[in-house]
ZAROLO-445711 format. One record per residue (C-alpha): x, y, z. Coordinates in pm, whole numbers, plus 50000, padded with zeros to 5 digits. Layout:
<nodes>
<x->X, y->Y, z->Z>;
...
</nodes>
This chain:
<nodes>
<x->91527, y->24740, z->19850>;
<x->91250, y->24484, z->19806>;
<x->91316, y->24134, z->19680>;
<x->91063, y->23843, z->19635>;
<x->91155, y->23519, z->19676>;
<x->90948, y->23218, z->19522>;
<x->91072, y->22848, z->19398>;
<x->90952, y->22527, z->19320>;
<x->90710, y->22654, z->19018>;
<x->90729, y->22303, z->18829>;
<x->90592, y->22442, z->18501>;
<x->90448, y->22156, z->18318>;
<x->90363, y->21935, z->18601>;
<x->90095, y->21693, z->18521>;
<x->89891, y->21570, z->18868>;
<x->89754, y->21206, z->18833>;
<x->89697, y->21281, z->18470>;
<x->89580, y->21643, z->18514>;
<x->89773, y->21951, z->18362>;
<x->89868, y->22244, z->18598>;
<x->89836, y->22497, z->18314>;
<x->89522, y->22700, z->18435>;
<x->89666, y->22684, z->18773>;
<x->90010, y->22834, z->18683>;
<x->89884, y->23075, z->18427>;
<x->89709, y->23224, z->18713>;
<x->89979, y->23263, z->18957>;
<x->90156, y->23400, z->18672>;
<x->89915, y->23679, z->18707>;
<x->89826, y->23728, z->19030>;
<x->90245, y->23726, z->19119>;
<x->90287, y->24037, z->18823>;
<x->90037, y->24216, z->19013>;
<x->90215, y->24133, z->19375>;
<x->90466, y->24281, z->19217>;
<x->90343, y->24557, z->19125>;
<x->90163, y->24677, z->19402>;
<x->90422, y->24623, z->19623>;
<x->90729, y->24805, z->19447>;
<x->90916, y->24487, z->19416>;
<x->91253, y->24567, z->19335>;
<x->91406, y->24177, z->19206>;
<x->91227, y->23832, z->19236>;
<x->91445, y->23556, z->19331>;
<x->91346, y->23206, z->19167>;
<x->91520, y->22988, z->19356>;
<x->91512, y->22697, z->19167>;
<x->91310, y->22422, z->19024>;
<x->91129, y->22615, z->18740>;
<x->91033, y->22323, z->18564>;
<x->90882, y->22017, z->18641>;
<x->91139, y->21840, z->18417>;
<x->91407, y->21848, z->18232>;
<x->91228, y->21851, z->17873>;
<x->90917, y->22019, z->17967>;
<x->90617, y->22019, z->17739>;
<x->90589, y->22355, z->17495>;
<x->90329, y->22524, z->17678>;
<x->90536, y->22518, z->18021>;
<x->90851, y->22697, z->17806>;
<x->90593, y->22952, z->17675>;
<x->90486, y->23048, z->18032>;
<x->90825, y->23076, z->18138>;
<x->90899, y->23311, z->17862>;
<x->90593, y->23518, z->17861>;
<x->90667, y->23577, z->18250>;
<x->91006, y->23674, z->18152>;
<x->90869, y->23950, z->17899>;
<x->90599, y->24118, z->18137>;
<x->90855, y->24109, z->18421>;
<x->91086, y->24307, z->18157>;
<x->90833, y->24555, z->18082>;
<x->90780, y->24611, z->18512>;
<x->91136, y->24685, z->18505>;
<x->91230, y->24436, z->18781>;
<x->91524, y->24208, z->18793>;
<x->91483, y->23858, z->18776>;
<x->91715, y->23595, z->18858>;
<x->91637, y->23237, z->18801>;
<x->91811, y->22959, z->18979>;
<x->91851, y->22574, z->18855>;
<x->91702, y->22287, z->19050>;
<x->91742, y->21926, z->19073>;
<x->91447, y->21910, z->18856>;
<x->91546, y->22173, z->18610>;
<x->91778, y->22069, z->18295>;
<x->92111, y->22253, z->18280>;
<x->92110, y->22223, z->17856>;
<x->91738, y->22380, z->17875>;
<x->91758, y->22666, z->18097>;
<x->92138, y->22765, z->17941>;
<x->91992, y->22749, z->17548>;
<x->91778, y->23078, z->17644>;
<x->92015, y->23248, z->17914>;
<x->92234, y->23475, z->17631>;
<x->91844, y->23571, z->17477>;
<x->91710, y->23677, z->17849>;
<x->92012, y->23893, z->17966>;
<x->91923, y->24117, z->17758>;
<x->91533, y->24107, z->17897>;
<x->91710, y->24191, z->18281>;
<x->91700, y->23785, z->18373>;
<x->91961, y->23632, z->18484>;
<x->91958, y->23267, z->18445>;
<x->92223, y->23053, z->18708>;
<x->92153, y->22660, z->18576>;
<x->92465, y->22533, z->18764>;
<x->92747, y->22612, z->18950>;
<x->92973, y->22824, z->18714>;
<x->93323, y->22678, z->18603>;
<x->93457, y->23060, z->18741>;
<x->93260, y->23159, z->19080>;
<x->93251, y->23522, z->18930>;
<x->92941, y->23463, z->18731>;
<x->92771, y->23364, z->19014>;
<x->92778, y->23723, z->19192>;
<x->92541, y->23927, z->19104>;
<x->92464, y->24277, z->19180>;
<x->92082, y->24315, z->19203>;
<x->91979, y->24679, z->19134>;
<x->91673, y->24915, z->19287>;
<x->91383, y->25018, z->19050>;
<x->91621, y->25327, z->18998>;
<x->91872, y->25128, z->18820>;
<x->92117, y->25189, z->19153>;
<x->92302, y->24902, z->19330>;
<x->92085, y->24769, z->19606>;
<x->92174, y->24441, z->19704>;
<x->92478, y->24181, z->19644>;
<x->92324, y->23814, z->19529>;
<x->92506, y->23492, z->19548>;
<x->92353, y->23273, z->19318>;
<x->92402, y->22944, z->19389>;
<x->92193, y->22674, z->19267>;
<x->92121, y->22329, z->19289>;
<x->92449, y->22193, z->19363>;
<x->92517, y->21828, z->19219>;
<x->92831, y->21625, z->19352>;
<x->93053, y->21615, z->19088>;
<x->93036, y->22036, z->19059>;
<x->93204, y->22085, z->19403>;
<x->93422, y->21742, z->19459>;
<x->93613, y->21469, z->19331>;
<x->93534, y->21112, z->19397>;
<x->93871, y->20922, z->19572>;
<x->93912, y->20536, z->19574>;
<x->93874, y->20350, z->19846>;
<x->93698, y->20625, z->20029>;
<x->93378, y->20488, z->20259>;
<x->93003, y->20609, z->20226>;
<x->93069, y->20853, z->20541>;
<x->93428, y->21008, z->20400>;
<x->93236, y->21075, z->20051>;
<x->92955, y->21240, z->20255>;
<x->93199, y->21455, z->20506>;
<x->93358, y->21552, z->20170>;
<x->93019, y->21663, z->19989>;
<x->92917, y->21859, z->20327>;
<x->93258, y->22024, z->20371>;
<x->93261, y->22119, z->19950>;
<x->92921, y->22279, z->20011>;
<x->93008, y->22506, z->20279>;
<x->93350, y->22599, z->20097>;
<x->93160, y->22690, z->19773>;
<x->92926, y->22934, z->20010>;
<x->93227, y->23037, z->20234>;
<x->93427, y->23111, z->19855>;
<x->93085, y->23310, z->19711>;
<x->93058, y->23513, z->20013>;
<x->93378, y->23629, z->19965>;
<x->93344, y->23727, z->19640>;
<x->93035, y->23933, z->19746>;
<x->93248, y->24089, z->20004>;
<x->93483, y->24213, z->19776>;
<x->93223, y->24365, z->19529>;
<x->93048, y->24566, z->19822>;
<x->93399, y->24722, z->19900>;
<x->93442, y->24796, z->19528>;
<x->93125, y->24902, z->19511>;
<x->93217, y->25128, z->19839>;
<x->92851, y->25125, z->19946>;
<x->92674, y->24948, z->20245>;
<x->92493, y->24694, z->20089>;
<x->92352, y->24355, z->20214>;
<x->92420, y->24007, z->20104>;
<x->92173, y->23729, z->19971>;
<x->92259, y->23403, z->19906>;
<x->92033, y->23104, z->19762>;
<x->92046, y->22685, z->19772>;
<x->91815, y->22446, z->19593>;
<x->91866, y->22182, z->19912>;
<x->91744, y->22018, z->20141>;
<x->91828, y->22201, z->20485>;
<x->91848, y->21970, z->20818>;
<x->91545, y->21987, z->21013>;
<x->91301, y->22050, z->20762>;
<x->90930, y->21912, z->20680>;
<x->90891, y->21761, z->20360>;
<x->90613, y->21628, z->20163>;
<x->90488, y->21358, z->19961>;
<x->90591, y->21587, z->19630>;
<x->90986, y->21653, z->19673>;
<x->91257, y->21444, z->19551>;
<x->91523, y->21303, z->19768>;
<x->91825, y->21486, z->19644>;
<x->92199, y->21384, z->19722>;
<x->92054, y->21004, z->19765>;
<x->92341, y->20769, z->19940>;
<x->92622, y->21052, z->20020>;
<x->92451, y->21360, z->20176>;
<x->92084, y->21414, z->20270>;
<x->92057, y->21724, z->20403>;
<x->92287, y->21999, z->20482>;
<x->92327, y->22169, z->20837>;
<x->92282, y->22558, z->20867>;
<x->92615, y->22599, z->21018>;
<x->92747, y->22571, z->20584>;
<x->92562, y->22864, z->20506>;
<x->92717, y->23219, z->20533>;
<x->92611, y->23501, z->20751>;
<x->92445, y->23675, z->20421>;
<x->92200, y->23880, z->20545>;
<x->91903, y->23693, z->20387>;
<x->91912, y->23282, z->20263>;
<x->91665, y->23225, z->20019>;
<x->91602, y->22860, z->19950>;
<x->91423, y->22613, z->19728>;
<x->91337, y->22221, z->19694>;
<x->91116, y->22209, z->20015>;
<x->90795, y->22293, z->19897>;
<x->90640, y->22402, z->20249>;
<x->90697, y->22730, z->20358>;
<x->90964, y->22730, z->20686>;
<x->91241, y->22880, z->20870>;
<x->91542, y->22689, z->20914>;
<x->91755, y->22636, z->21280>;
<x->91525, y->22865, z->21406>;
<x->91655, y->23177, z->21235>;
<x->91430, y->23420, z->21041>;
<x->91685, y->23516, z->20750>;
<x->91755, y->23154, z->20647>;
<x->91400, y->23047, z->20456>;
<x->91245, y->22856, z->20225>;
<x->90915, y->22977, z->20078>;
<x->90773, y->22654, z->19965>;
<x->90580, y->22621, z->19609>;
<x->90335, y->22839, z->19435>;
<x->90092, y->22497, z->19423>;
<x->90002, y->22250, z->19603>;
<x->90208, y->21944, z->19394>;
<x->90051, y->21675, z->19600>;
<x->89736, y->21651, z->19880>;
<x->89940, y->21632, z->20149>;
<x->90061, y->22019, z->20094>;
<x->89683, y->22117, z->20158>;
<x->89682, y->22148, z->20495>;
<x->89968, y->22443, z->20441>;
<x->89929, y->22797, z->20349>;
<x->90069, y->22872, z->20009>;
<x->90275, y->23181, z->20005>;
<x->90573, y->23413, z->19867>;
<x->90825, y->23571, z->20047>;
<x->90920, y->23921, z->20055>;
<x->91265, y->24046, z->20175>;
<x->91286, y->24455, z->20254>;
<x->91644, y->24594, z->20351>;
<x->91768, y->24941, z->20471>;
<x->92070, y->25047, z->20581>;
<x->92280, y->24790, z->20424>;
<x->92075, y->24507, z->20650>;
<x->91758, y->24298, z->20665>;
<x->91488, y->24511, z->20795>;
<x->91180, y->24279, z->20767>;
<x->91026, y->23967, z->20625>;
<x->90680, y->23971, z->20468>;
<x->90517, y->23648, z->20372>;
<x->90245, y->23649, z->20064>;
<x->89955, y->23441, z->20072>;
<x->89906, y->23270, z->19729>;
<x->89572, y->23203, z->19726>;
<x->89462, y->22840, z->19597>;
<x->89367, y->22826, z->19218>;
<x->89241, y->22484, z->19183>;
<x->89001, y->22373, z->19403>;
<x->89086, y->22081, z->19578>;
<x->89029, y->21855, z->19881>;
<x->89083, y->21561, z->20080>;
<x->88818, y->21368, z->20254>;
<x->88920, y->21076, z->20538>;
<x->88699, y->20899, z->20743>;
<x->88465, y->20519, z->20698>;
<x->88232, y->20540, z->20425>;
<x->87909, y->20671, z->20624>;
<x->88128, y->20969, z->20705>;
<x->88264, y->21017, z->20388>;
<x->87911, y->21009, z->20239>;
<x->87847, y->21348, z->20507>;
<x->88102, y->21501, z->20381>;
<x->88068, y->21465, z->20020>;
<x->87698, y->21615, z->20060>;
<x->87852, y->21889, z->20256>;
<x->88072, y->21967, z->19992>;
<x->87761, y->21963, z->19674>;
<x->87629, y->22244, z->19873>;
<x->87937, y->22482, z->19793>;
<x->88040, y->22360, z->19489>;
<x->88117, y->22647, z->19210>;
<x->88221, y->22611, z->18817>;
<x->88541, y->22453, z->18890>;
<x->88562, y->22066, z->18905>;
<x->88711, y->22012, z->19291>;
<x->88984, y->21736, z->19262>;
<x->88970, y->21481, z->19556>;
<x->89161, y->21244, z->19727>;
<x->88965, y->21010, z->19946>;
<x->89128, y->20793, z->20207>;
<x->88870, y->20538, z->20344>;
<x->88903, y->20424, z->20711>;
<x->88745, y->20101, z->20751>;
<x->88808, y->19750, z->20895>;
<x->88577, y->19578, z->20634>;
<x->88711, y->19380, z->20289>;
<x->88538, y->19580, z->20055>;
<x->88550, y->19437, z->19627>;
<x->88303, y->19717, z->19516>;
<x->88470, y->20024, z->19691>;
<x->88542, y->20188, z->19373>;
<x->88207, y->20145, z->19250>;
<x->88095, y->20308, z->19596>;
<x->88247, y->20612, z->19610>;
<x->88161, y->20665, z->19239>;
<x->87838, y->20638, z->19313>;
<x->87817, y->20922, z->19556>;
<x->88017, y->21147, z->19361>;
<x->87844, y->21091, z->19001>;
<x->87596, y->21374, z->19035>;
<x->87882, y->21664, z->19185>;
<x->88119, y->21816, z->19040>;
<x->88453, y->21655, z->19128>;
<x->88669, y->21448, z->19037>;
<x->88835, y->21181, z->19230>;
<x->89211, y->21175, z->19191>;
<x->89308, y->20966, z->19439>;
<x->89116, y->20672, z->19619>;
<x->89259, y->20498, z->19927>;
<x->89249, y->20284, z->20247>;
<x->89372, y->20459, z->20500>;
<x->89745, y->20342, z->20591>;
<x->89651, y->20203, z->20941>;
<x->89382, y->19987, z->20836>;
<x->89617, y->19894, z->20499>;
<x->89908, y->19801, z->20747>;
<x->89640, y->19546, z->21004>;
<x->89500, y->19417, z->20712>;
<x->89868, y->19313, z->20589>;
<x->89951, y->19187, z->20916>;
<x->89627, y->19039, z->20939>;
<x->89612, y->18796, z->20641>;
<x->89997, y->18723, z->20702>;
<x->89828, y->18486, z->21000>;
<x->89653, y->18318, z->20739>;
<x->89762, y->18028, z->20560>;
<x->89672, y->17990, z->20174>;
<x->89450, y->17722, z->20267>;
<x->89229, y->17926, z->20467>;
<x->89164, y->18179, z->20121>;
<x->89041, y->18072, z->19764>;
<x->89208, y->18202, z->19476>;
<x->88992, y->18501, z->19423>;
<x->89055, y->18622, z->19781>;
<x->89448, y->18591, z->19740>;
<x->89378, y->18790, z->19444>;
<x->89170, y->19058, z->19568>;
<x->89387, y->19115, z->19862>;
<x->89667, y->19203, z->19669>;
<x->89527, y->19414, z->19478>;
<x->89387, y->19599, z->19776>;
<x->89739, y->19664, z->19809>;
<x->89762, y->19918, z->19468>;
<x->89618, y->20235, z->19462>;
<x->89406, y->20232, z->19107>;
<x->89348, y->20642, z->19102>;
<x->89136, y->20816, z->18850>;
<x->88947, y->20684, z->18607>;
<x->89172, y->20516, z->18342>;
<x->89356, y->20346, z->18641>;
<x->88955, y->20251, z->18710>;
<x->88944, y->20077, z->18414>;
<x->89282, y->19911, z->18414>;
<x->89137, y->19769, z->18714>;
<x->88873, y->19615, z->18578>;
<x->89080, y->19458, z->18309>;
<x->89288, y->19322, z->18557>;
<x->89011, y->19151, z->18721>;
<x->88838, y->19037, z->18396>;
<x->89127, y->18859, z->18308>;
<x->89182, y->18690, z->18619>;
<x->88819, y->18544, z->18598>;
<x->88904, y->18433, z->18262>;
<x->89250, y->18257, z->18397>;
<x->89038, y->18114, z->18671>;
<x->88775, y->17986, z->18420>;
<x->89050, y->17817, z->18161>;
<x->89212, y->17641, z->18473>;
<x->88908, y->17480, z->18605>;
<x->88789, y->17375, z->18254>;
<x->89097, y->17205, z->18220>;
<x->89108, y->17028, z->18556>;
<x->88751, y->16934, z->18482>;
<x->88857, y->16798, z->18143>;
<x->89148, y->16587, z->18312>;
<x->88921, y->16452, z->18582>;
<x->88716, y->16317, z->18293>;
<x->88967, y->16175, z->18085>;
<x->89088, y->15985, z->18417>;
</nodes>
């Protein structure tokens, strides 16, 4: 038995501005053939599908059309809800994909039944026992008391979540004897495990009552398959509990990460072996950090292997110097090559001494334009239309500045 395990798609997500539809499309493709060549018997989405919960047309149509082809393979597929993902959106197509071999878990079910589900071999025999359990929201698993304190309501949360896995993985139990064959247990989570690496991408979930959840509530299933953390990891050290991380990069800070999917084989009723995929990277994209001379050297390294594709930057400039024009600067060496620069930066160290820097200096010490500039030196103005509202910013401060001293001027005359 063969299952692949991928989460975190975000269909529809738009990156400073730019769609992720070319992107997706092609890991759409390049996962059916995965598939394919390796036998897969179910994939496992374990939640987070969309980006949203009202995502744009063109996100519901890849959805779907992935849906169909993985029909017409003749694999299982079993799609999990995430803290992204819209209950009402993913439910209004679940009768219509049952019959296409999906099975679609948006939230934990009223009767824990419907959550077990027996995945099946490419020969249509029982192969594997799945607990389905997605992303779990508060009010699914426990009942807010008065008077209770910020630490009772989160010992509650953690103790519901480990009954609702403890309850599930009982339920599987008792299939596999009905079943009477040897057969191994998955379970999924759309969490946030303790001890994990996140990124600049993923959304605090269970804000104020529980942050993350310790390995000791999960079940001894044979194989965990988890979602939310979009960088690839094992969790407490142990190779069955796993999350796979995102298809895409959904922010810079994920580039210095291999993309991948997971597969899970088992034999004899047990976890044999754990295969991770490489997804390779369908957008080219890059970030460059140093001061500007250095940046310059690296831009002109990068014109020398640049291809079709516009390569999406994020530029982080280390420097000690109060520079107006460093937008202008770094669109200047980039007009002629084919990028695009996303994201535009001072590099957090130099951000933070500047800050505590001009908080030595009194307001008598600065004109008006130099209070100004320094807080906007503050914002991040990425891409080009947040280019421009920066120079509409700035054109109407000059004009503000220009009304104010032709009125003083006006009152110094009439005195």
């Amino acid at each position: 038995m063969r299952i692949l395990h991928t989460s975190d798609w975000h269909l529809g997500q738009h990156f400073i501005t730019k769609s992720r539809a070319a992107e997706h499309l092609a890991f759409i493709n390049w996962l059916l053939n995965r598939i394919c060549e390796q036998q897969i018997d179910a994939v496992i989405v374990a939640g987070d599908i969309f980006d949203t919960g009202a995502p744009p047309s063109y996100a519901r149509e890849i959805y779907n059309r992935f849906v169909v082809e993985m029909n017409k393979l003749g694999c299982q597929l079993v799609i999990l809800g995430g803290n992204h993902d819209s209950v009402s959106t993913l439910n209004e197509s679940r009768e219509l994909l049952a019959y296409l071999n999906t099975r679609v878990v948006a939230r934990v079910e009223a009767d824990a039944e419907d959550q077990i589900i027996v995945l099946n071999d490419r020969h249509g025999k029982p192969g594997a026992i799945l607990c389905a359990i997605p992303y779990i929201r508060p009010r699914d698993v426990v009942t807010s008391q008065a008077d209770e304190s910020g630490i009772e309501k989160q010992q509650a949360l953690g103790e519901a979540i480990k009954n609702h896995y403890a309850s599930l993985y009982a339920l599987a139990e008792k299939k596999r004897t009905e079943l009477s064959a040897d057969l191994p247990i998955i379970a999924t989570g759309h969490l946030t495990a303790m001890g994990v690496k996140s990124s600049e991408s993923v959304r605090d979930i269970y804000i104020g009552s529980l942050e993350a959840v310790p390995s000791s509530a999960f079940p001894p299933a044979d194989y965990i398959a988890l979602g939310h953390i979009h960088r690839p990891q094992i969790v407490a050290q142990s190779e069955h509990i796993r999350y796979c991380g995102s298809p895409i990069p959904l922010s810079f800070d994920e580039l210095g990460t291999q993309k991948e999917v997971l597969m899970a084989e088992f034999s004899d009723g047990a976890l044999s072996q754990i295969t991770p995929i490489s997804v390779p990277l369908f957008q080219p994209m890059q970030v460059i950090k140093g001061d500007l001379e250095t940046i310059e050297c690296e831009l002109n390294l990068l014109s020398e292997h640049l291809d079709d594709k516009p390569v999406w930057l994020c530029i982080e400039v280390d420097t000690q110097d109060y520079l107006n024009d460093l937008q202008q600067r770094i669109q200047a060496m980039t007009a002629d090559m084919n990028v695009e620069v996303l994201q535009l930066r001072r590099a957090r160290s130099n951000r933070q001494a500047q800050i505590e820097r001009q908080e030595k200096e009194t307001l008598a010490e600065l004109t008006p334009e130099e209070v100004f500039e320094r807080r906007l030196a503050q914002e991040t103005f990425d891409g080009e239309s947040e280019g421009e509202r920066l120079t509409r910013i700035r054109t109407r401060f000059r004009s503000i500045m220009e009304e104010v001293s032709s009125s003083d001027q006006e009152e110094e005359v009439n005195a």
